[in-house]
N, C-alpha and C positions, 0 to 999 in steps of 0.2 A: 746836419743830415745830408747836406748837400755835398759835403767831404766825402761820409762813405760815400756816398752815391757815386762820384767821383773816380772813388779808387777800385770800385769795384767796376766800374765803366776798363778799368786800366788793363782788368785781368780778363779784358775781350770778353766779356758777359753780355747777356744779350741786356737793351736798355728795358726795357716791361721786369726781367725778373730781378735787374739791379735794383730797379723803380721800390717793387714787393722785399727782397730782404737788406735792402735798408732801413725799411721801417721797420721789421723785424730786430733789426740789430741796433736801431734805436730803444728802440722798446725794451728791450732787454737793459739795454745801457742805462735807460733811465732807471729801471725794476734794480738794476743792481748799487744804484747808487742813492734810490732810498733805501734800500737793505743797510748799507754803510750809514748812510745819514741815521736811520733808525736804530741803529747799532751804536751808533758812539753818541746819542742822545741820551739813550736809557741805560747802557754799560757806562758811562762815561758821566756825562752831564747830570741826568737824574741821580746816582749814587754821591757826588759833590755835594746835589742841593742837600739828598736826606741828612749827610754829615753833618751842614749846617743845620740844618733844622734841631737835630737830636741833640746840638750843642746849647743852643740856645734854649734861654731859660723861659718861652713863652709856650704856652700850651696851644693857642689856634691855629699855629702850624706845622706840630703834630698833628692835628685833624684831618689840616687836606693832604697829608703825609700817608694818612689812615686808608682816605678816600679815595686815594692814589690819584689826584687833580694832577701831580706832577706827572704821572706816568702817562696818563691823558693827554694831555699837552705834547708829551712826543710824536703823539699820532698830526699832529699838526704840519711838522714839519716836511716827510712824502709828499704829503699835497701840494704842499707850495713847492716841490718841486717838479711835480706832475704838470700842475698848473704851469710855472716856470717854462719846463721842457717843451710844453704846446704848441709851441710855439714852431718849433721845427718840424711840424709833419703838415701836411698839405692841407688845403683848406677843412673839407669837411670833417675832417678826422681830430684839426687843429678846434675845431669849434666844440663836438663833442666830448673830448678829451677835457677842454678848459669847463666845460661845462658840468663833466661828473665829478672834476676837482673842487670844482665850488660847492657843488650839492656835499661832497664829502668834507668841508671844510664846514660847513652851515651843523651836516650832522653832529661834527664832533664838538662843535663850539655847542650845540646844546645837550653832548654828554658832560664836556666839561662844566658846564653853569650847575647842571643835575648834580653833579655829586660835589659843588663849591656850597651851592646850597642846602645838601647832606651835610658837608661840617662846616656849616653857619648853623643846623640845629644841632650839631651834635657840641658845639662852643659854647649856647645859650644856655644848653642841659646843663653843662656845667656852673651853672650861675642856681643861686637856690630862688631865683624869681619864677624859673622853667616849671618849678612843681605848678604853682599856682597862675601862670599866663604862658601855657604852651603853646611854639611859635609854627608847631609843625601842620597844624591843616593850614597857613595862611602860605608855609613856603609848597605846600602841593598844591595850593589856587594858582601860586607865581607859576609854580614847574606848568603846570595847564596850561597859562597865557602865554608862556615861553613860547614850549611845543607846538601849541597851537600856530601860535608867529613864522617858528622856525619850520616847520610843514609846507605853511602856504608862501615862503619864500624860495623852498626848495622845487616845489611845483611852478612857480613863476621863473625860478631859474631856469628850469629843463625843457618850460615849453615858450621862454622871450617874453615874455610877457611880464607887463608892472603888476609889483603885490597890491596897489592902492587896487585896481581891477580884479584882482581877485578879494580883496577886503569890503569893495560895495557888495560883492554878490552874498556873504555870510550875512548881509540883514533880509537878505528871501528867506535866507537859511536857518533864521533866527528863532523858530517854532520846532526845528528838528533838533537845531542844539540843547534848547532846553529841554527835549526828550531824552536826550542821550547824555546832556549834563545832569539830570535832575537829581541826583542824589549828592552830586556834588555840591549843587547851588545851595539844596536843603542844608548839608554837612555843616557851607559855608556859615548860611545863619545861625545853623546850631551851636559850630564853634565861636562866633561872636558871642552869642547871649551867655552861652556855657563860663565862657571868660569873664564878662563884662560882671555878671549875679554870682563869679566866681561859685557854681556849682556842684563843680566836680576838679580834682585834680588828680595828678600822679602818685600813688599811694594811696589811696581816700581806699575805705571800705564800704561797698556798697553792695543793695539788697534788692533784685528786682526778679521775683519769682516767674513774670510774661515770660524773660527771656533765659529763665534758669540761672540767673547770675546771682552770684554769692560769694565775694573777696574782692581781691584787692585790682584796682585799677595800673594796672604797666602802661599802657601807652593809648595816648587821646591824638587820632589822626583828625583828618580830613572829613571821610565817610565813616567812621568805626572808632568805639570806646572798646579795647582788647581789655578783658575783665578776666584774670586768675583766680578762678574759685579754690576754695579751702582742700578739696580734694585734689587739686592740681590741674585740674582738665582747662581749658579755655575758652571762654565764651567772647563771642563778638557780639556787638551792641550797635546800632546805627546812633549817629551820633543824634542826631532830630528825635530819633526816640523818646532820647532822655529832657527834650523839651514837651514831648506831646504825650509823655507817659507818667506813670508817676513810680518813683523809687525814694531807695531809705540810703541815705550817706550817714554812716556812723563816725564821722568826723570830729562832730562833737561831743560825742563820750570820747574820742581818742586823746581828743584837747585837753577834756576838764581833769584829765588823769583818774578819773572811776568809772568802774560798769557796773553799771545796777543788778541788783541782787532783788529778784521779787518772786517773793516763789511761797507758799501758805500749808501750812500744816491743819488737816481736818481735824480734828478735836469730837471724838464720841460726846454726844450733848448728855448721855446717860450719866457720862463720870465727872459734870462738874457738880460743884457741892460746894457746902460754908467747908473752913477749916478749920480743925480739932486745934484741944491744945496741945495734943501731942503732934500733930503735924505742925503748928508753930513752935513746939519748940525745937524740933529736927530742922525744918526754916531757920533755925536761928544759926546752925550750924554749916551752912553753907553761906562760900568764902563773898559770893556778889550779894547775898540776899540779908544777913545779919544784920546791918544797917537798916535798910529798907522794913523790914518786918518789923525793928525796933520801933524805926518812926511811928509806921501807919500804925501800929498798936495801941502805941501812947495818944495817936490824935483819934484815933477811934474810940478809946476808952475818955479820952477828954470831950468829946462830940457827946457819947452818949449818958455822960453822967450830966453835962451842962444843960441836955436836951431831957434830962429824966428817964431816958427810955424805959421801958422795961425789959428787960435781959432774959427774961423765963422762956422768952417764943424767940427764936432766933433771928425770925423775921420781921421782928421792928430792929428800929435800928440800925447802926452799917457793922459790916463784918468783912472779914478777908476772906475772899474766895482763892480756893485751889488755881482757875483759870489765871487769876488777875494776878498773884503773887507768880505763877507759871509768866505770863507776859513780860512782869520785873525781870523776872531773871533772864530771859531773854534779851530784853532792852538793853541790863547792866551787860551781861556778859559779852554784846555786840560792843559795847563801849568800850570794851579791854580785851577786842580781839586785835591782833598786831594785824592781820590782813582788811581792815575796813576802815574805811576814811571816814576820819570822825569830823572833817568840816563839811562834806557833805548831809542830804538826808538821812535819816538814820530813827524808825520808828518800828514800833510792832505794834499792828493792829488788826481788830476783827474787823470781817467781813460777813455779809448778810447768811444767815444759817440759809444750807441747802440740803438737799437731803442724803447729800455726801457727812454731814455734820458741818460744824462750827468752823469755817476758816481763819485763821489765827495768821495771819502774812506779815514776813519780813521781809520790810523795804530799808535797802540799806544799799552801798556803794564798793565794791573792793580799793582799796589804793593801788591795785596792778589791774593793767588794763589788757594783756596777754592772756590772749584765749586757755592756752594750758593751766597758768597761775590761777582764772577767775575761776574755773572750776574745781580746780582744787582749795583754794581757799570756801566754796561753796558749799563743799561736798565734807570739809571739814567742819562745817556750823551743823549743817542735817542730821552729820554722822551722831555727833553730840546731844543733839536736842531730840533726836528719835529716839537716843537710849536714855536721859535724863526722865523726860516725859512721866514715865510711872513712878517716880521720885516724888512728883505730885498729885499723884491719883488722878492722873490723867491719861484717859485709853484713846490711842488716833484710831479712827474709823480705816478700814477699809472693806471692800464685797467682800464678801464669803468666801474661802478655798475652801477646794478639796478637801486638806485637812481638817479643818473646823466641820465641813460633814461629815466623818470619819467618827471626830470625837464626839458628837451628838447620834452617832449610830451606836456608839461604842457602849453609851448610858443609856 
């Protein structure tokens, strides 16, 4: 600086306005030659690394490739020569100058850690441990303590002062911060425990009607479980919620590879009854039931002749009822359905007469665990057994329509 100054003293300049654009034309000088230096950094230098990186066969630096850490990094360089050049301008100018080069050097060093620590989670994702121990609210506690760090160093910088001096005064402050961290600190415990009782993870399908939630789980932060519901909308979840609340993780029907099927057909109590022998021998003639009819026939006529019954009243004795040979055929027919898992449970049973009629419920499993497939494999058992039904003199209950009072006005 003392050069121009010099040379412009040469050109019979007055010394005060020499004094003024020399610094001027320092200024400039320095502005133009971080312009270069930032230029053959990021045209030059960064275009090399990404070469190398895209060559190499390691995935985690693509990441910070992604995260642009390398582009980041060139912002580095200006400074240090801001910094550098400070040197040449007169005192006070020389101390502020050094001074917003550090502040600016502090800044960028903590966007570069924020997005190094971006793809450090986005490295781990790639590991299949990420579903079930996600590392991402413990790197937004780090990014917090950084920040935090890198603030009160920037503030110590601009006004001379040691950070340890400003680090005693945040235990005054220590009642405000947990005012103002508090969903943090919560977040924190929550994603500890959430982890540790392995909870919840990435993908999990989960059920919490407080918060309208209903699908699948994308991403578990810090403060927030982001939940993709079924209809596609998105629901935020505090992450402490799902310690102090209670929800349904359907994780384990997703495991066991079945989803339960439990759903009950009412049964008119009017139309069960003994059955004929002409409804046993049309029984005999359907392809799940021939077997079965044969047996219980034979041991019911062996019961009752060992036992002496007498057969004139239909009610001594045992007999095959319409319902119960109805339930057989349900049982078998679930057994040789290709959509139900036959190592899971797999029963049909009544349930307490109400005055809807006789509940007849089939609990049973599909072997696809997909929303679409369960219900159509579902809707293909009903279809079936809604119309089979009067096969066995069996009427299902429902209220009254319209029509039904129609056809009682009509007679």
């Amino acid at each position: 600086m003392d050069y121009i100054h010099n040379q412009l003293l040469k050109l019979d300049m007055d010394s005060t306005l020499a004094g003024y654009l020399s610094i001027i034309i320092m200024f400039l000088l320095i502005v133009l030659i971080c312009i270069i230096a930032n230029f053959i950094t990021k045209k030059v230098v960064i275009r090399i690394i990404s070469k190398i990186v895209k060559n190499t066969k390691f995935r985690w630096d693509d990441m910070l490739l992604e995260r642009k850490v390398f582009h980041k990094l060139s912002h580095i360089v200006p400074a240090i020569i801001i910094y550098f050049f400070a040197s040449a301008f007169p005192e006070p100018l020389k101390y502020l100058i050094q001074k917003v080069a550090i502040a600016y050097l502090i800044i960028m060093g903590l966007v570069i850690i924020s997005s190094a620590l971006n793809a450090m989670n986005d490295i781990y994702q790639t590991y299949e441990v990420s579903r079930t121990k996600p590392i991402k609210g413990y790197i937004q506690v780090v990014k917090i303590v950084i920040i935090t760090l890198g603030i009160i160093l920037v503030i110590a910088n601009l006004i001379g002062k040691s950070p340890l001096l400003l680090l005693s005064g945040i235990g005054a402050l220590s009642a405000v911060f947990m005012l103002v961290f508090k969903d943090s600190l919560l977040g924190l415990v929550a994603g500890i425990q959430l982890s540790t009782n392995d909870m919840v993870q990435v993908g999990d399908w989960i059920e919490m009607p407080k918060y309208g939630a209903d699908g699948d789980i994308i991403d578990i932060s810090l403060n927030t479980v982001k939940v993709q519901n079924f209809d596609k909308t998105i629901t935020m979840i505090p992450s402490y919620a799902l310690i102090s609340d209670s929800f349904i993780n359907w994780r384990g029907m997703q495991n066991s590879g079945g989803r339960r099927i439990k759903r009950s057909l009412f049964i008119d109590k009017n139309s069960i009854s003994f059955c004929t022998e002409e409804m046993i021998d049309n029984f005999k003639n359907i392809h799940y039931l021939s077997d079965y009819v044969t047996h219980r026939e034979s041991e019911i006529t062996e019961y009752n002749t060992r036992n002496k019954i007498n057969q004139s009243n239909r009610v001594n004795g045992r007999a095959l009822t319409n319902i119960g040979v109805f339930r057989a055929y349900i049982s078998n027919y679930l057994r040789h359905h290709p959509g139900i898992n036959q190592e899971m449970t797999l029963m049909v049973r009544q349930l307490a007469p109400t005055e809807n009629g006789l509940p007849l419920e089939i609990y049973a499993f599909t072997n696809d665990i997909q929303w679409a497939v369960y219900e159509t494999v579902q809707a293909d058992i009903f279809d079936h057994l809604l119309a089979v039904a009067p096969e066995f003199g069996i009427h299902l209950f429902q209220n009254p329509t319209g029509n039904d009072f129609k056809k009682i006005t009509d007679i």
